[in-house]
VEXGU-967729 format. One record per residue (C-alpha): x, y, z; chain; residue number from 1. Coordinates in steps of 0.1 Angstrom, whole numbers. Each point is the difference from the previous one (the first is absolute). Example, Ala and Ser with C-alpha at 12.3 -4.5 7.8 and 13.67 -1.06 7.14 Angstrom:
2
    xx    yy    zz c   k
   123   -45    78 A   1
    14    34    -7 A   2
This chain:
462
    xx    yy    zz c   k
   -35    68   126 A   1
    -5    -1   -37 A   2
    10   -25   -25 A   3
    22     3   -24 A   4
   -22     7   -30 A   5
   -22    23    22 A   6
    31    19     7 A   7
    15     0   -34 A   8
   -32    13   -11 A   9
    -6    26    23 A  10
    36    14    -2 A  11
    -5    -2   -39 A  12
   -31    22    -3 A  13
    17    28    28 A  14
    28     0   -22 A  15
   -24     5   -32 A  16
   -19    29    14 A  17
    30    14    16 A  18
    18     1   -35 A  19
   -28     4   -14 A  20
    -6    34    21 A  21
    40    10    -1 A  22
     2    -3   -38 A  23
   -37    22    -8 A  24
    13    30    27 A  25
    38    -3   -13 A  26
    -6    -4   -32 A  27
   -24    26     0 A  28
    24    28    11 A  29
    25   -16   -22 A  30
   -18     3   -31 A  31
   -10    38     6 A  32
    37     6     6 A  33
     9   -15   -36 A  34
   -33    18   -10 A  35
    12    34     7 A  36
    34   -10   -12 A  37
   -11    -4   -31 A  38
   -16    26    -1 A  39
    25    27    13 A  40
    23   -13   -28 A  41
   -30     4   -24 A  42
    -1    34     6 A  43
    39     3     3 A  44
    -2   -10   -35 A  45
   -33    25   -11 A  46
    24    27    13 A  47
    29    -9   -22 A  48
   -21    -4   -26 A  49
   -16    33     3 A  50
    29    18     5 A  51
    16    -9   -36 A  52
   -40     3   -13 A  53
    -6    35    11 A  54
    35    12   -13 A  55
   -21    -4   -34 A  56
   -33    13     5 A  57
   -10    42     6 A  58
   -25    -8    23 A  59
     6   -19    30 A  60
   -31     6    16 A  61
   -18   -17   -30 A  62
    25   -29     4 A  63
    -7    -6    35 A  64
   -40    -2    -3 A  65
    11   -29   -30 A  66
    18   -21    23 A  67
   -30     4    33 A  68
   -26    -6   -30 A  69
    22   -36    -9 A  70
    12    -5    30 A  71
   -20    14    30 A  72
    35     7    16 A  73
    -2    40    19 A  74
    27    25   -14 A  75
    14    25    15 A  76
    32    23   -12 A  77
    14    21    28 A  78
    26    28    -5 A  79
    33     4    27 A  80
   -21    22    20 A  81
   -26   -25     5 A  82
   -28    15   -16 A  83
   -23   -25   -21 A  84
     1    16   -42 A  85
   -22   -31   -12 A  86
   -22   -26    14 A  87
   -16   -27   -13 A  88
   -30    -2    23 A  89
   -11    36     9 A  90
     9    36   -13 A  91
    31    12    15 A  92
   -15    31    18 A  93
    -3    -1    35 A  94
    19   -30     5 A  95
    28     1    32 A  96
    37    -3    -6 A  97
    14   -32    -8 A  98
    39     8    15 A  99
    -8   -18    31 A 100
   -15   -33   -12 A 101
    18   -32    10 A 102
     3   -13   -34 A 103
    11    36   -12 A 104
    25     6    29 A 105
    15   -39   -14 A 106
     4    14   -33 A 107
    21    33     9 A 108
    21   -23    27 A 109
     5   -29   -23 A 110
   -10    13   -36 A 111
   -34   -24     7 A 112
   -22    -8    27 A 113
   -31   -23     8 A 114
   -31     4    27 A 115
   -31   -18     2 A 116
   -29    26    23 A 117
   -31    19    -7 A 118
    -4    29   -22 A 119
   -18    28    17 A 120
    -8    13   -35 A 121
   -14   -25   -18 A 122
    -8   -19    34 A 123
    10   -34   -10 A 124
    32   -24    11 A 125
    27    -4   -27 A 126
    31   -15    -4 A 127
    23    32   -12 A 128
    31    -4   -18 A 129
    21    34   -11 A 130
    34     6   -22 A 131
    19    34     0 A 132
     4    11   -35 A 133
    19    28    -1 A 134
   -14    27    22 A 135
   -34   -14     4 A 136
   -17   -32    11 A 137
   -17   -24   -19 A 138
   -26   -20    21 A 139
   -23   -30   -12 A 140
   -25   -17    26 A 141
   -25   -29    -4 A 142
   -25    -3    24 A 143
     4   -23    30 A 144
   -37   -14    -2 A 145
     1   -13   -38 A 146
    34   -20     9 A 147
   -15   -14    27 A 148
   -24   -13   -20 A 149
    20   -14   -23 A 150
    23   -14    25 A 151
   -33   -14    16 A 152
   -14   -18   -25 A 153
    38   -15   -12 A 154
     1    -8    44 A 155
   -37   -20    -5 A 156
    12   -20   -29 A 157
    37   -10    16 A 158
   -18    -8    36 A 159
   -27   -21   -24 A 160
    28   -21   -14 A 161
    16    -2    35 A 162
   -34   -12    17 A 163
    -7   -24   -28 A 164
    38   -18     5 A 165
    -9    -1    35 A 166
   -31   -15    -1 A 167
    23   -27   -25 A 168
    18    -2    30 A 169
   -24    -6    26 A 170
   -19   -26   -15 A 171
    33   -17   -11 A 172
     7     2    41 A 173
   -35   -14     8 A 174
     4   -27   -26 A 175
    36    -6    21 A 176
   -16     1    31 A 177
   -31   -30    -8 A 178
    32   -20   -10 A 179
    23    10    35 A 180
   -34    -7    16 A 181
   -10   -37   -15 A 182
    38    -7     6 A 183
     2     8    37 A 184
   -37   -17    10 A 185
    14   -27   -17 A 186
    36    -2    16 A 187
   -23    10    32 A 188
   -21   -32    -5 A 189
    37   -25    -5 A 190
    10    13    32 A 191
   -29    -5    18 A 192
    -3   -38   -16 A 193
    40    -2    18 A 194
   -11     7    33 A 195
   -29   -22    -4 A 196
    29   -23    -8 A 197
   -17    -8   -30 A 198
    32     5   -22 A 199
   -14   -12   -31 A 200
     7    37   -16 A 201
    -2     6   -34 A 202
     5    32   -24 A 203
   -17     9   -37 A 204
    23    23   -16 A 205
     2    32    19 A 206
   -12    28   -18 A 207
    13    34    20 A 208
    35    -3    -1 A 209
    37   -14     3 A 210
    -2     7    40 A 211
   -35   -16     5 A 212
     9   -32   -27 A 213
    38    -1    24 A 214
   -23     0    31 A 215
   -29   -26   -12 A 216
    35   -20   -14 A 217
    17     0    39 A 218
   -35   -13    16 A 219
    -3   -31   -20 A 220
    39    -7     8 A 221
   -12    10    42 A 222
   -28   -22    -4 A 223
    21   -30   -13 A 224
    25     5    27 A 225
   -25     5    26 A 226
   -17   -28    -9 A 227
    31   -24    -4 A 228
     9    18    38 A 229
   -30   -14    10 A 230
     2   -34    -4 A 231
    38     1     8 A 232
   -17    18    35 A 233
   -24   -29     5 A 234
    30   -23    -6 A 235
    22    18    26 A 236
   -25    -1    23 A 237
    -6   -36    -2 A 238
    43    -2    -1 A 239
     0    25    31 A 240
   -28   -21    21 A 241
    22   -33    -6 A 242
    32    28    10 A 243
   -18    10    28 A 244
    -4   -37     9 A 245
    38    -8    -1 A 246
     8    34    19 A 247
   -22    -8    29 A 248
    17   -36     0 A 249
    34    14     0 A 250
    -8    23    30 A 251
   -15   -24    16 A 252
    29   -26    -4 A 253
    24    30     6 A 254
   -19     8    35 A 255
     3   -41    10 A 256
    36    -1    -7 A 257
     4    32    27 A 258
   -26   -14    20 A 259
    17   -29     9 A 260
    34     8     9 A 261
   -13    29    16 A 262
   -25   -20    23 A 263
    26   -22     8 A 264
    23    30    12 A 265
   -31    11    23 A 266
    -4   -33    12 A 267
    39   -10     8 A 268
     4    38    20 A 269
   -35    -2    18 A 270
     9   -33    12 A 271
    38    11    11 A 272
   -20    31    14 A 273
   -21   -17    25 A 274
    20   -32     6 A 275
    26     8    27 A 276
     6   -31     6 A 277
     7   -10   -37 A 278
    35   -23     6 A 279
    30    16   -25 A 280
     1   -23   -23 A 281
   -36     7   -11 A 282
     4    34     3 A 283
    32    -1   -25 A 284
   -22   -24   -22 A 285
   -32    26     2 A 286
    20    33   -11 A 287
    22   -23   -32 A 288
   -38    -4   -15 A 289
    -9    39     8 A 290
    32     8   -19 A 291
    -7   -27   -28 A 292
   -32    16    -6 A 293
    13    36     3 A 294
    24    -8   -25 A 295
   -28   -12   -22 A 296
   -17    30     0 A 297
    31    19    -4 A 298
     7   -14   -28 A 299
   -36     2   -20 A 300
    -1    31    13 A 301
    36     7   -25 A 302
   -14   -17   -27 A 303
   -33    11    -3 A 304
    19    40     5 A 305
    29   -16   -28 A 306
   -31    -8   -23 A 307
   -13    38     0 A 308
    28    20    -2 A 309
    15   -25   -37 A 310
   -37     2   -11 A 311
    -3    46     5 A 312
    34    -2   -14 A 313
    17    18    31 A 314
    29   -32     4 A 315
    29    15   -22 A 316
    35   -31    -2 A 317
    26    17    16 A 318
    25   -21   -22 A 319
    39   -15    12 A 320
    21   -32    -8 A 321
     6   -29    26 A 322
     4   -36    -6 A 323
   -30   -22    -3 A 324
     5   -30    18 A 325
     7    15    35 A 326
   -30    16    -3 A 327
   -21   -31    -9 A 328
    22   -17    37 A 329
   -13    24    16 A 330
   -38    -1   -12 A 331
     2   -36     6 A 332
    15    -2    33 A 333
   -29    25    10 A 334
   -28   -21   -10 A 335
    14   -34    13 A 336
    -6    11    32 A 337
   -32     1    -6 A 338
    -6   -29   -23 A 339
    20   -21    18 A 340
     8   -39    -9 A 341
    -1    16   -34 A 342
    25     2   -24 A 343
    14    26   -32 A 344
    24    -7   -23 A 345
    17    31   -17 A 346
    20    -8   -32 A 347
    17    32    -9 A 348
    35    16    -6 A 349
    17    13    26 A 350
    16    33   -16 A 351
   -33     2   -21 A 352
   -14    43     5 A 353
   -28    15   -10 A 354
    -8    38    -1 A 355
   -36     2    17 A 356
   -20    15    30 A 357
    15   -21    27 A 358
   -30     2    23 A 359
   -25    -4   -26 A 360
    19   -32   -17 A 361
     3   -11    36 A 362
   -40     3     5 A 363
    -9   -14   -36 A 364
    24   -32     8 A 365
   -14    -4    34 A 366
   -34    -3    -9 A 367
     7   -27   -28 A 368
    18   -18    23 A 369
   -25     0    27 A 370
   -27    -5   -31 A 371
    20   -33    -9 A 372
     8   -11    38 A 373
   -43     3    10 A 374
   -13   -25   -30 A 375
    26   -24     3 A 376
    16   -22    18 A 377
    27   -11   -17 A 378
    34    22    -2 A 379
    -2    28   -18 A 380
    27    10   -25 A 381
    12    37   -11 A 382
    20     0   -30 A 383
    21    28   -14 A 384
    16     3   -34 A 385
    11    34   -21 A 386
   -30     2   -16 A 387
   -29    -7    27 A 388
    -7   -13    36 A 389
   -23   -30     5 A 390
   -19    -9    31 A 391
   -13   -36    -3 A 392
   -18   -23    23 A 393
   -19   -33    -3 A 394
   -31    10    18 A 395
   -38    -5   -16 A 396
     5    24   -24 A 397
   -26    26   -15 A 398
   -24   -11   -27 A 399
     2    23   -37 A 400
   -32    22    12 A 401
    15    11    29 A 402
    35     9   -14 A 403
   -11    35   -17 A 404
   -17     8    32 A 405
    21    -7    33 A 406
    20    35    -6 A 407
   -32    21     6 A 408
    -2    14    34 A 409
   -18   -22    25 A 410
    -5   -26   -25 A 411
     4   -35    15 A 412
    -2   -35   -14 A 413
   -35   -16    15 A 414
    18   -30     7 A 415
    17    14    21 A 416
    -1    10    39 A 417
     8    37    13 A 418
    28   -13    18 A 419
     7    36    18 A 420
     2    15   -36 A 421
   -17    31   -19 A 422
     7   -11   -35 A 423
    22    25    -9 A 424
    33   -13    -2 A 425
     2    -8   -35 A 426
   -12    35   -11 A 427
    22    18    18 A 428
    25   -27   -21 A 429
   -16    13   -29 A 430
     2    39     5 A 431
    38    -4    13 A 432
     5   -21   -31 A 433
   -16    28   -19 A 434
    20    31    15 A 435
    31   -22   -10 A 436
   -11    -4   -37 A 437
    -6   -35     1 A 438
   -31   -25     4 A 439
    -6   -25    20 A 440
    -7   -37   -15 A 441
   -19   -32    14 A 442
     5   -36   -13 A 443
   -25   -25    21 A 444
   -15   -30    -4 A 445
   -23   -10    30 A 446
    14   -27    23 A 447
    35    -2   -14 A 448
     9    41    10 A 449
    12    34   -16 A 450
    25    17   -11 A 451
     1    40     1 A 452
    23    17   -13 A 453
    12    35   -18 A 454
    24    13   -26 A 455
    34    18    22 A 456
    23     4   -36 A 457
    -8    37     2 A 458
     7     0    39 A 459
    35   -23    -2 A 460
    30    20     5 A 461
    27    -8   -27 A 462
């Protein structure tokens, strides 16, 4: 494949001898057409002229041998019947009828006629033109080898000029091409430098033109991103080891918390399984833990699927009115029975509504509830006004580095123990929160508790 100077070049020099060639032959024919143009009307004019010249002279024969002396033009005067009376070139005897000569048959059709061919009787080529004048024929000729010449020679000199611009031309195109050359090896170098990674890439002023200097322009600007990319790669690499590091923690803490309840379903029903003689009591005992740690799964299972579906957007609210406070009964009631001993206060209206995603506020209140109930001991308290809903307890609190991270998925305070939990609760607070136009925020201080709470003015029903 050739480059593009190469290619340039080559097309250029085609194109010059191809022109070159196209304009000689053209203009070649060309210029014997105007040739013999100018000189029909030449002799067009001769005619004229000796028509009004002869009407003043007794001898005509004398006239005519005047004008081929000056001139070298033939002329011939032929009467209606075609028969020559006086010629410049030859005697008149003996010479054939005129009548049925192309230029002569013309001239009776359309009172003139043209015909360029070769005299038998002076056996040369001319270029004939003839008038009708009355009731003969006047006919002047020049012969076709002396305006060849002349058009010749004035053919030379024009194709001379011609050649001489296009040689201008050509070694204005190689002078181009050096410059389209030194641009492209050194654009050609740059680029080689980049995927060397060697990005230090520098440019003198480019010499060819606006698309080469545009080109050498964009490289630099490639090699300062591409170098900037690369040490923002070597920093995401080092970021996506330590990521890598977390992820394979998660799983692995995300394997132990189904690992255990699931062992201990395996073990309770192998042990029901074999034992026939297990008494009823045990039995009942054995199959309330398989269903305690059925129920665990179940529900990680539901968070962890929650989680995906708010974080691929595919959770839409499906939006009503009901009154707040049964709802948070309700929640409560349901988690009492399994933190029992414990014990939630709920201070809020009774006739208090809120327009919201019933299910989803359901979820989002659930899990910071639950979130309170697991690091504390103490009671919990959720508190409602018209303007937002606050879950408070008195536990040991989260310290100021961790509060911008324990919304992340999976993220869990080190602190603390697994406890049967994915770390997900309080992002799938965060996303419900999110798809209800609100935010959700923390107050803690470690060892004295938290408060969470969110903004509900836009969600209060007046």
């Amino acid at each position: 494949m050739l480059r593009l100077d190469q290619l340039y070049f080559r097309n250029f020099s085609v194109l010059f001898f191809l022109t070159l060639l196209v304009t000689a032959v053209s203009g070649y024919f060309l210029l014997e057409r105007i040739e013999i143009n100018n000189h029909k009307t030449m002799l067009n004019n001769m005619i004229n002229e000796y028509i009004v010249t002869e009407k003043y002279l007794k001898n005509p024969d004398k006239l005519i041998h005047e004008i081929k002396a000056k001139t070298g033009v033939r002329i011939t005067i032929i009467d209606s019947e075609g028969r020559v009376r006086f010629e410049s070139n030859r005697k008149v005897e003996g010479m054939e009828n005129h009548l049925n000569r192309p230029e002569i048959q013309q001239a009776l059709q359309y009172g003139k006629g043209h015909a360029i061919r070769h005299s038998r009787s002076v056996g040369r080529d001319f270029l004939y033109v003839a008038k009708k004048d009355g009731d003969r024929f006047v006919r002047m000729a020049y012969a076709l080898d002396s305006i060849q010449e002349k058009f010749f020679k004035f053919w030379l000199k024009a194709m001379f000029l011609f050649a001489g611009a296009m040689v201008l031309a050509f070694w204005l195109a190689m002078k181009i091409n050096r410059r389209i050359s030194y641009d492209l090896e050194h654009i050609e170098t740059s680029l080689e430098n980049m995927l060397n990674k060697n990005y230090e890439v520098s440019f003198d002023e480019v010499s060819c033109c606006r698309e080469f200097d545009t080109i050498s322009k964009q490289i630099t600007k490639v090699s300062k991103k591409l170098e900037k990319r690369e040490r923002q790669k070597a920093k995401y690499t080092k970021n996506l080891k330590i990521l890598s590091k977390k992820q394979s923690d998660i799983i692995s803490a995300i394997s132990h918390e189904f690992k255990n309840p699931v062992a201990a379903i395996v073990g309770y029903t192998q042990t029901i399984h074999e034992d026939d003689n297990l008494s009823p009591t045990i039995r009942k005992k054995f199959l309330e833990k398989v269903l305690k740690n059925a129920s665990k799964i179940s529900s990680m299972i539901d968070r962890l699927a929650l989680a995906i579906k708010l974080e691929n957007e595919n959770f839409k609210p499906e939006w009503s009115d009901f009154r707040i406070k049964p709802l948070l009964e309700e929640i409560c009631e349901n988690l009492l029975q399994k933190y029992k001993g414990r014990e939630i206060v709920i201070d809020a209206d009774e006739t208090l509504k809120i327009r919201s995603d019933r299910g989803m506020f359901e979820n989002l209140m659930t899990n910071l509830i639950e979130n309170a109930l697991k690091y504390s001991e103490d009671e919990v308290t959720v508190r409602v006004t018209n303007e937002r809903i606050e879950v408070i307890d008195r536990g040991i609190g989260i310290s100021e580095a961790d509060i911008g991270q324990i919304t992340k998925r999976f993220f869990r305070v080190d602190a603390l123990s697994w406890d049967n939990s994915i770390g997900v609760g309080l992002y799938i607070v965060k996303y419900i929160l999110k798809l209800h136009n609100t935010h959700l925020e923390i107050e803690s201080e470690p060892n004295k508790g938290s408060t969470f709470w969110f903004d509900i003015k836009m969600l209060v029903v007046r």
